[in-house]
C-alpha positions in Angstrom: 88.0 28.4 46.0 86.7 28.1 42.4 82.8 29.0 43.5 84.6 32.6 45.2 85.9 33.1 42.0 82.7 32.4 39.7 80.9 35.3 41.8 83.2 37.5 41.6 83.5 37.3 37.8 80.1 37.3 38.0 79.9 40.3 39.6 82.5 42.1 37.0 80.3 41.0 34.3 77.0 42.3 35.3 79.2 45.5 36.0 80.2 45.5 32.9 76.7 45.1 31.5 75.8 48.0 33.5 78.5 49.8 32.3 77.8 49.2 28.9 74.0 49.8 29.1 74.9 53.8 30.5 77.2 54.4 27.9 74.4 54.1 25.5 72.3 56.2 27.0 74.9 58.7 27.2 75.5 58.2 23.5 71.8 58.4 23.2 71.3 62.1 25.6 74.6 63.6 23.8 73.1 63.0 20.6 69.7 64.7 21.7 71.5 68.0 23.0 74.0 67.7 19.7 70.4 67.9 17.8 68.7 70.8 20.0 72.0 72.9 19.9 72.3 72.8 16.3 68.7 73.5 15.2 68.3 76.0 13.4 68.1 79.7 14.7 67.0 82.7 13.0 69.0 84.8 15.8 72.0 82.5 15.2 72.5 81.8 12.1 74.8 79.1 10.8 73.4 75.7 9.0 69.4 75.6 7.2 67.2 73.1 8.0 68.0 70.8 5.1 71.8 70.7 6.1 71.0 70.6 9.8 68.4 67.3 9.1 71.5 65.5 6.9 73.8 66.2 9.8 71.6 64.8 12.2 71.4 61.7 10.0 74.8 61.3 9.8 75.1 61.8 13.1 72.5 59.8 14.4 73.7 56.6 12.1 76.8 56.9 13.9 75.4 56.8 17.6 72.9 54.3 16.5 75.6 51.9 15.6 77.6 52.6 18.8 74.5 52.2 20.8 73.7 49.1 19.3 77.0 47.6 19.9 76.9 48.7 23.5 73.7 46.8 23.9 75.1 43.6 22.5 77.8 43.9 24.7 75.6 44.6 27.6 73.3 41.5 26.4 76.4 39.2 25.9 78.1 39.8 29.8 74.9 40.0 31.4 74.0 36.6 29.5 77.8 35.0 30.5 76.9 32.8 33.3 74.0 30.9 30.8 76.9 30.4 28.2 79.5 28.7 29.8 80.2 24.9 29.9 
């Protein structure tokens, strides 16, 4: 009974992994189409390019830390099994 239940938390956790590893590259694709939609346009107006580049700093600080936890997360379920007693 104890083995069924290892593989299935098993399973769980290298779902969650999974998980974990597409949300950061979702994080990672919205923040590309956030950059190409708010580049700067002569047509459209809006922002320059000095206040579009800080924006996409901020910006990208911010989905480079949510990536990064994602991936540890990611690291740390897929890595479970290895560190338990």
């Amino acid at each position: 009974m104890a083995q069924s239940s290892e593989s299935e938390v098993r399973r769980y956790e290298r779902a969650g992994a999974l998980g974990a590893v597409g949300v950061a590259g979702g994080v990672f694709l919205v923040y590309l189409v956030f950059c190409f939609l708010t580049r700067p346009q002569p047509e459209t107006g809006g922002m320059d390019w000095t206040n579009s580049i800080l924006t996409w700093i901020g910006t990208g600080l911010l989905a480079l830390a949510v990536i990064a936890i994602h991936l540890a997360f990611a690291r740390q379920l897929w890595r479970g099994e290895q560190l338990r007693p």
